[in-house]
C-alpha positions in Angstrom: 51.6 78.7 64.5 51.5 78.7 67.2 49.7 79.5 67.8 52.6 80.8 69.8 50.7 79.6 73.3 50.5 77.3 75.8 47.3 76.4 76.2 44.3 75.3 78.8 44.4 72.0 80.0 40.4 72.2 80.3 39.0 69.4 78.5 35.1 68.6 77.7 33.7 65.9 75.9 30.9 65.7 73.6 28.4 62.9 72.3 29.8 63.8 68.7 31.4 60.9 66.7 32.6 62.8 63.3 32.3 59.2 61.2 34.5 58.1 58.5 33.7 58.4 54.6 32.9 55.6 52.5 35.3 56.6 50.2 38.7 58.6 51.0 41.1 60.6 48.3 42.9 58.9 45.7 46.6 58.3 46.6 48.8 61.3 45.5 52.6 61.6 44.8 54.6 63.9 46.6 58.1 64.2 48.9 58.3 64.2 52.4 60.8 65.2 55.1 61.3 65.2 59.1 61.5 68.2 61.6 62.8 67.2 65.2 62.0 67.4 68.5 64.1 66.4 72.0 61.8 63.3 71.9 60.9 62.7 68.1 57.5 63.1 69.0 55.6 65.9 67.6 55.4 69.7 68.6 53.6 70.9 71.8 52.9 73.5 69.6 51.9 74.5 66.0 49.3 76.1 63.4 46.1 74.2 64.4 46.3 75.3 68.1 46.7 71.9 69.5 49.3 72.5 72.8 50.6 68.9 74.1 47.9 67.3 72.2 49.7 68.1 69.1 52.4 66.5 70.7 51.2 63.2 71.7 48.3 62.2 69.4 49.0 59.6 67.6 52.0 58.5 69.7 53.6 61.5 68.3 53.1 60.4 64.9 52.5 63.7 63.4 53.2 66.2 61.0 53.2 69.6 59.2 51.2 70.3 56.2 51.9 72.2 53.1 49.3 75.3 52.6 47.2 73.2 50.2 46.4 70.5 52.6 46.4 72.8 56.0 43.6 75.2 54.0 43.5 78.1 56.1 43.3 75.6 59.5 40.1 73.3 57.6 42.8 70.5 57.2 43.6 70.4 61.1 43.3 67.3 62.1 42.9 65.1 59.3 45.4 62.1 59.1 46.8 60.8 55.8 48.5 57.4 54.8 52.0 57.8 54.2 54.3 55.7 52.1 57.8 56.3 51.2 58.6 54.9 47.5 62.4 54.0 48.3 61.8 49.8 48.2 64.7 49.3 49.5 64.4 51.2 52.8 60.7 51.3 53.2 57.4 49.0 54.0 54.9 48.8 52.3 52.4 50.0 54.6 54.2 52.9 55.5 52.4 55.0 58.5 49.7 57.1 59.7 49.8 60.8 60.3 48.0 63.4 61.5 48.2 67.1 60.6 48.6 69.2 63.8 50.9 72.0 62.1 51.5 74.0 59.0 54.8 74.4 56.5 55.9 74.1 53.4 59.3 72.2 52.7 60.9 72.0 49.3 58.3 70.6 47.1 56.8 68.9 50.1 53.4 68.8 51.0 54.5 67.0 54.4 56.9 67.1 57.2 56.7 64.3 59.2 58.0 64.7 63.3 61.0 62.5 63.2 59.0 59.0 65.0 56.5 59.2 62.1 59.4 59.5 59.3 61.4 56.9 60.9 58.2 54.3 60.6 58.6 54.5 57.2 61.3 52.5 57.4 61.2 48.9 56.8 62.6 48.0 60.1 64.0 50.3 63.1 67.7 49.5 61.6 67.2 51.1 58.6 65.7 54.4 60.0 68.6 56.0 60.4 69.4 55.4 56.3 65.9 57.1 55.6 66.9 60.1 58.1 70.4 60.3 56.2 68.0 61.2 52.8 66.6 64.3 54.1 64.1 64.3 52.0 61.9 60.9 50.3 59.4 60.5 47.4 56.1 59.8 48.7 52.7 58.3 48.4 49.8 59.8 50.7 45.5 59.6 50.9 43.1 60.4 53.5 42.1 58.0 55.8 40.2 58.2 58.8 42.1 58.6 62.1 40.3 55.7 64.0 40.1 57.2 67.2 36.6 55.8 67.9 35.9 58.6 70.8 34.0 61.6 70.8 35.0 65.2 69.5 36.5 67.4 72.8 37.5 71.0 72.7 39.3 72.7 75.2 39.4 76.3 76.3 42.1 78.1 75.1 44.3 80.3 77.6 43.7 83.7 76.3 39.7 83.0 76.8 38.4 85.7 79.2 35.4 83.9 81.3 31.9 86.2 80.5 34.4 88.6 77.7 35.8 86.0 75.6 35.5 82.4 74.5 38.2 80.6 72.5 37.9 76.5 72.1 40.2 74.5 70.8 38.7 71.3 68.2 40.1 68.0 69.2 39.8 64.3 68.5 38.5 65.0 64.8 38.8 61.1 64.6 36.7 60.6 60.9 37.7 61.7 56.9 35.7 64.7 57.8 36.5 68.5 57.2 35.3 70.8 60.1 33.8 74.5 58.3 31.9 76.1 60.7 30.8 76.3 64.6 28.1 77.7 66.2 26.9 77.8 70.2 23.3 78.2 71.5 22.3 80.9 72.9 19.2 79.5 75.7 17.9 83.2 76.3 17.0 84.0 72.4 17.1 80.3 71.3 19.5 80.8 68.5 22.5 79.3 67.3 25.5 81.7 67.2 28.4 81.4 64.8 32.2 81.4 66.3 35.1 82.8 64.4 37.8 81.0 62.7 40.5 82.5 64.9 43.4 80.4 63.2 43.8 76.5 62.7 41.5 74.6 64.9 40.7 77.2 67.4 37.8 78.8 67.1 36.7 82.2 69.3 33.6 84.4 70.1 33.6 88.0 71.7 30.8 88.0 74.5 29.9 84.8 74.9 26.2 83.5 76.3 26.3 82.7 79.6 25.1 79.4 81.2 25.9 76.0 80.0 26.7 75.9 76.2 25.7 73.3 73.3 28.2 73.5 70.2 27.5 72.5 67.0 29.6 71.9 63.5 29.3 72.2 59.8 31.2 69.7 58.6 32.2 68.1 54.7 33.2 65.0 53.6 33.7 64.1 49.4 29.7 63.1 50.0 28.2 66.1 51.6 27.7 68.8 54.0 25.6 68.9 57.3 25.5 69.7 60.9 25.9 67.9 63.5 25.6 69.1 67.1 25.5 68.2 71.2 22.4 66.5 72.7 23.9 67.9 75.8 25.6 71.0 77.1 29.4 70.8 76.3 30.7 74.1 77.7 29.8 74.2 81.6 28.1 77.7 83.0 31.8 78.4 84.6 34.2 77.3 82.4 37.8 78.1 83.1 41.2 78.7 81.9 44.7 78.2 82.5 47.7 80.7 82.0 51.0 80.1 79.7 53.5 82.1 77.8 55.7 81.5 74.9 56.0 78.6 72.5 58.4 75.5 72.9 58.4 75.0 69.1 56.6 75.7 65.6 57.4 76.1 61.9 61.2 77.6 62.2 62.3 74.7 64.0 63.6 76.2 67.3 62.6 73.9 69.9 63.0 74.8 73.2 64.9 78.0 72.1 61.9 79.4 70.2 59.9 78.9 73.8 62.6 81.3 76.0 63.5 83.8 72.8 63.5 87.5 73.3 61.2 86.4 76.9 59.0 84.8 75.3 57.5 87.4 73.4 57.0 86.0 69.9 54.6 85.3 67.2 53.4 83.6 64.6 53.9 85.3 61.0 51.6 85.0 57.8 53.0 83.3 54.5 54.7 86.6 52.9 56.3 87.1 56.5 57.5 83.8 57.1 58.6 84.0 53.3 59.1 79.9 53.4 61.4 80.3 56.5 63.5 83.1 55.3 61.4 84.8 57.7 62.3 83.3 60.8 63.8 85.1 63.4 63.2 88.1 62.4 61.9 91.2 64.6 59.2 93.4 64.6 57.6 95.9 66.5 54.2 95.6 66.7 51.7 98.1 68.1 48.2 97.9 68.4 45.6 101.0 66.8 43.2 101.0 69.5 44.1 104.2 71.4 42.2 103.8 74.8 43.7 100.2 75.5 47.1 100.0 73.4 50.6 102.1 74.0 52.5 103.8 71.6 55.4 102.0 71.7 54.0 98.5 71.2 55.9 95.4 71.7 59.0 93.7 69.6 58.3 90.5 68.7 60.4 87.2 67.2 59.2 85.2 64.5 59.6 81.7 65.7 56.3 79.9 63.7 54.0 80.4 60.9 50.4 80.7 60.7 47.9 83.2 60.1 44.5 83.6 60.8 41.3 85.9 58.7 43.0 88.8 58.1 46.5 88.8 60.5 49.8 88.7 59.7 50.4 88.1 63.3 49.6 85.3 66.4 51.5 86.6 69.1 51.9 84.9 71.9 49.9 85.8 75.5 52.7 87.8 77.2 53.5 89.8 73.8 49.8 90.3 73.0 49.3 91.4 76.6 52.4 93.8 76.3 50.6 96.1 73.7 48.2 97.1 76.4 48.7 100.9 77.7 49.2 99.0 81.5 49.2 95.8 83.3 45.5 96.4 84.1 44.1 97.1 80.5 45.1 94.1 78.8 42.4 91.9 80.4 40.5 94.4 78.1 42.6 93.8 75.5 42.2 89.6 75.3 38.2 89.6 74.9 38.8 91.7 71.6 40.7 88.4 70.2 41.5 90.4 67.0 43.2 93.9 67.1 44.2 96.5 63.8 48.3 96.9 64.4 51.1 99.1 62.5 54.5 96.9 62.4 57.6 97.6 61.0 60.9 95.4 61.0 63.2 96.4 63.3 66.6 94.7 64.3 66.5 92.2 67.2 69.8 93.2 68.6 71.6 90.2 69.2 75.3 89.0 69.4 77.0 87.0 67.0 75.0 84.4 65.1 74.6 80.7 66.6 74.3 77.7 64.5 72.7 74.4 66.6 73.3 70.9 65.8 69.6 69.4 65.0 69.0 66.3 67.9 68.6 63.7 64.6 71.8 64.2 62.8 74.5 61.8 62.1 78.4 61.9 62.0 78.3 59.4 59.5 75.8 60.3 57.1 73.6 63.3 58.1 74.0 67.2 59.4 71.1 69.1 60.4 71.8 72.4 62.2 69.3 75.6 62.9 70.4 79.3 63.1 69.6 81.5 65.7 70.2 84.9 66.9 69.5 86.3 62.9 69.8 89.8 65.0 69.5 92.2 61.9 67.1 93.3 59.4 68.1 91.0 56.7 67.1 87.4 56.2 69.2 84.4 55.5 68.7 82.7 52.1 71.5 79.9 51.7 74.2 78.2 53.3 76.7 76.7 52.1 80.1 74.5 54.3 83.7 74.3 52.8 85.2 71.3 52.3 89.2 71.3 52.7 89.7 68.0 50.9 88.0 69.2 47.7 88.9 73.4 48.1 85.0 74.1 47.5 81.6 75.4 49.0 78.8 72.5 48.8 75.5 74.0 49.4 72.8 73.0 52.3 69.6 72.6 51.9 66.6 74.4 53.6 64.8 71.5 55.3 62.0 73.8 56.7 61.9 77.3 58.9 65.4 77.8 60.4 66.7 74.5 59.4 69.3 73.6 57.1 70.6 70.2 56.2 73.1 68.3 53.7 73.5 64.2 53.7 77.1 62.8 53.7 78.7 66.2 55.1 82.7 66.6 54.7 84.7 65.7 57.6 87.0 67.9 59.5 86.8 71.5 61.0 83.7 73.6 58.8 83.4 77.0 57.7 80.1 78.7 57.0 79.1 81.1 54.4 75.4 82.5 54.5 73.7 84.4 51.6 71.8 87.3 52.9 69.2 89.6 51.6 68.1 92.8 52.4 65.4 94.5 50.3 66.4 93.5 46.3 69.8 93.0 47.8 71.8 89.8 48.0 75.4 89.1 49.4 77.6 86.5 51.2 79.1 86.5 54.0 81.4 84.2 55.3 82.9 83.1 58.8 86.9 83.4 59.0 87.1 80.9 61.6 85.9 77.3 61.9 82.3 77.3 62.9 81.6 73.5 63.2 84.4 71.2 64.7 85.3 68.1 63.4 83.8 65.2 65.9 80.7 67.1 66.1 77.7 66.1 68.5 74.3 66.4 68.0 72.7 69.0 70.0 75.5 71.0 70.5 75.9 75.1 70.0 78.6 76.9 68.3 79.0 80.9 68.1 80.0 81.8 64.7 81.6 85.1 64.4 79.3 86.2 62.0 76.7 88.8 62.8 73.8 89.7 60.2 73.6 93.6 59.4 
């Protein structure tokens, strides 16, 4: 989720150490799969808020987590212990992960970015084996992430310096939940609670001025206590830095879910993102406060999940900034963090519907591909690709978001046939020409000549 921003690249260090628990989660049984990225590294985006740290911590060994484990944002940064159960293809050590994102894959509660699934594997040769699966039975605990520096947060880009603080919580390095924070107030000497924005970004309306201390509530399996900055963490003029649009999230766009519809797009709850059935759908959003916001609103593309207390939308900066009456107001509209909106689905208004080769499939053994350009108001449900040789339709399976993928794929020229559904209605509908050519390449495009009604 993203969510849906760039994000500052102010950084400030505290004296906090969040230190490991004694004793970490038993080892639970589960599946795993991969999402991919042009570097296999994880997403410069996602549902905890992160930016390019969510892409590099870790080396890039990263992942998304299913709802129970992201827990409304409270799972953010918590790494698990992953090992796959295949003994022929996999160590037994497996790898470490943290969570930076949030989505749920077919009975998985993790998908791993593609350098963290393929170090499951025994050795490098026999990653591309475990990629060709898709999908692997899993074991997973918490474990401490081992950083051994301090806590940082970082401003976040819609902040509005003396309107409107948002930080960002990074380097959560121990088994330790973060619940609450707070920032002291020097003129009335009290401690003032932040609000959970969404994932690991936290946000207060009118902020104190002068330098800030921050403190946290956080949890282990033993107990619950503060811990806070002997020193000021937030300088008197903290600053900000300006973005748009996402490169990645959830739906598994990459670099197209970044330049989509200009970059105006959003984040959508659970029942909009509807497990990815959701993705790529429009909607025009417009905001209820009457002295700052226009009637018309903005139209927005679902290209992540995520939500936040109460929202069924995280728009990005340049969308949330178009819902302003003018130009001028929506420096007025930021500090509010939080805004009521109407929305309705609306159609996006595309061309015909594009299919993309994901970056990590295989002639041999693996096809990955996203859609894109899902212009209408119904969402796509299956897919299924003919096969000449046998004269029948062999089902794909939703990896996560946007992407669909089938291990040991027919060769030759490949039709498409997509199940839509609008409302309580269902139907196919099928391309009359070849969509996929034989010899495919990953990271390629192909038009279909399919458009969604």
């Amino acid at each position: 989720m993203d969510r849906s921003l760039k994000y500052s690249c102010i950084f400030m260090c505290m004296n906090i150490m969040l230190m490991s628990a004694f004793s970490y989660s038993q080892t639970l049984v589960s599946k795993a799969s991969f999402y991919s990225t042009s570097d296999g590294m994880g997403t410069p985006s996602g549902a905890c808020g992160y930016g390019d740290y969510g892409k590099d911590v870790n080396n890039g060994e990263v992942c998304t987590a299913s709802r129970r484990l992201y827990r409304n944002g409270v799972g953010c940064g918590a790494c698990y212990q992953v090992r796959c159960k295949n003994n022929a293809l996999c160590s037994e050590e497996g790898t470490k992960v943290v969570v930076t994102d949030s989505a749920d894959g077919q009975e998985t509660d993790l998908i791993l970015s593609f350098k963290a699934y393929a170090k499951l594997a025994k050795t490098p040769s026999l990653a591309a084996h475990l990629c060709g699966k898709g999908v692997v039975d899993i074991e997973y605990r918490r474990v401490s992430c081992g950083y051994g520096g301090n806590l940082m947060v970082k401003i976040h880009e819609h902040s509005k310096y003396a309107d409107y603080l948002a930080i960002v919580v990074l380097n959560q390095g121990g088994a330790t939940d973060i619940h609450a924070v707070e920032i002291y107030e020097e003129e009335s000497q009290q401690w003032i609670s932040m609000r959970k924005a969404y994932g690991a970004v936290w946000d207060l309306s009118s902020p104190p001025c002068g330098d800030l201390k921050v403190r946290f509530l956080t949890s282990t399996s033993v107990e619950s206590k503060w811990v806070q900055s002997d020193k000021a963490v937030i300088p008197a003029q903290w600053k900000t830095s300006d973005g748009k649009g996402t490169p990645t999230g959830a739906c598994g766009y990459g670099e197209h879910g970044r330049y989509v519809n200009d970059g105006l797009v959003t984040a959508a709850s659970w029942k909009l993102y509807k497990n990815g059935a959701g993705c790529g759908a429009c909607y025009q959003v417009r905001c209820k406060d009457e002295a700052l916001c226009s009637n018309e609103g903005v139209k927005v593309v679902v290209t992540d999940s995520g939500e936040g207390p109460g929202t069924d939308f995280i728009l990005s900066s340049d969308a949330f900034a178009k819902m302003a009456k003018h130009p001028k107001l929506a420096h007025m509209l930021f500090p509010k963090g939080v805004v009521d909106v109407d929305y309705k689905r609306v159609s996006c208004k595309y061309g015909n519907l594009k299919i993309k080769i994901n970056e990590h499939s295989n002639y041999h053994g693996y096809l990955a591909i996203f859609l894109f350009n899902n212009g209408g108001y119904a969402d796509i449900i299956a897919i299924e690709i003919y096969d000449v040789k046998s004269y029948k339709w062999i089902p794909m399976r939703r990896s996560y978001g946007a992407v669909f993928d089938l291990e040991n794929p027919p060769k030759g020229d490949l039709k498409l046939k997509i199940q839509i559904k609008e409302g309580e209605k269902t139907k196919w509908i099928h391309s009359d020409k070849t969509v996929i050519p034989d010899y495919w390449k990953p990271g390629s495009i192909y038009e279909t000549d399919i458009q969604i009604p």
